[in-house]
N, C-alpha and C positions, 0 to 999 in steps of 0.2 A: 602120440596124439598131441597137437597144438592144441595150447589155452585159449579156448575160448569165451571171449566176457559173458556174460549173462545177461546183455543186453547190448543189441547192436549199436554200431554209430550213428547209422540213419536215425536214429532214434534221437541221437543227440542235434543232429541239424532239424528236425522237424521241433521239435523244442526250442531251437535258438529261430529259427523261423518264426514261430509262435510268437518269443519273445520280443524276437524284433520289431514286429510287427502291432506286438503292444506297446513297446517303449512308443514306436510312430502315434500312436493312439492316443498315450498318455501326452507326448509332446502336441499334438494337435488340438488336445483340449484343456492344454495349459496355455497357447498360444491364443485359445479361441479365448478363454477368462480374459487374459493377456488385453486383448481388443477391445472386449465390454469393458472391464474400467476403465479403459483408454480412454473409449467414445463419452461414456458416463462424463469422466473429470473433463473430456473438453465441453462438452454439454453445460455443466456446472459452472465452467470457468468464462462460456461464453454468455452465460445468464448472468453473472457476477458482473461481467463488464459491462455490460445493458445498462444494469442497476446503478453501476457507479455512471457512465456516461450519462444519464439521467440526470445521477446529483450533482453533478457539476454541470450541465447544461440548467439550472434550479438556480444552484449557488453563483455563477454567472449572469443571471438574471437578477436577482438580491441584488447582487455587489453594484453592478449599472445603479438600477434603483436607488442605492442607497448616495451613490455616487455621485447621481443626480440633484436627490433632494438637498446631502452635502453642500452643493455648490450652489443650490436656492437658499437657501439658510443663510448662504456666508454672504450672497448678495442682497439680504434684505435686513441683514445684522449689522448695525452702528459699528464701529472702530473700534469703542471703548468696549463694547459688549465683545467683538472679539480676543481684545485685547485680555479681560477679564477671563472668558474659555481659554487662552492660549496658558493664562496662568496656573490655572486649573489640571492641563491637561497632563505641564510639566513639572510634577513638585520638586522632581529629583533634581534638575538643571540648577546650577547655583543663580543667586538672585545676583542683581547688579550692585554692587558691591555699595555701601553706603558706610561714613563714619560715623562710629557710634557718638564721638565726643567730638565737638568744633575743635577746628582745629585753630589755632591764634595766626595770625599774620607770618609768624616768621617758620612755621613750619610747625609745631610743639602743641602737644592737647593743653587746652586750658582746665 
């Protein structure tokens, strides 16, 4: 008498049938997660840039303005008064250079 399994082959493809057909399952509803975060982060990311095109469409308006007033200021501000802000604005710049001691005629501190 031939050995016989204890349990057919068919047995074994209707199993792996089974299976296959769940991995497909599993893959289709990791694919589908897959998509909702997708859409989510472009959602988010297309609200993000909204937000900042906004704050720079804000901050380019500011900058003009202030840009503006900038150049009314400097035209209705004296020379000296400039001259006095320019001083101000630069401390680090070295000054023009002055001697601290006269110097005598022929070259030589007195």
């Amino acid at each position: 008498m031939a050995f016989q399994p204890p349990f057919s082959p068919s047995l074994f493809r209707k199993r792996d049938n089974a299976s296959g057909a769940s991995v497909v399952a599993i893959d289709n509803k990791i694919e589908q997660a897959m998509d909702l975060v997708k859409n989510h982060l472009m959602y988010a990311v297309r609200e993000e840039v909204e937000i900042l095109k906004e704050q720079i469409r804000e901050l380019v308006e500011k900058n003009s303005q202030l840009e503006r007033e900038n150049t009314l200021l400097k035209t209705l501000a004296s020379p000296e008064q400039l001259e006095k802000f320019q001083s101000r604005l630069s401390p680090e710049e070295p000054a023009p250079e002055t001697p601290e001691t006269p110097e005598a005629p022929g070259g030589s501190a007195v």
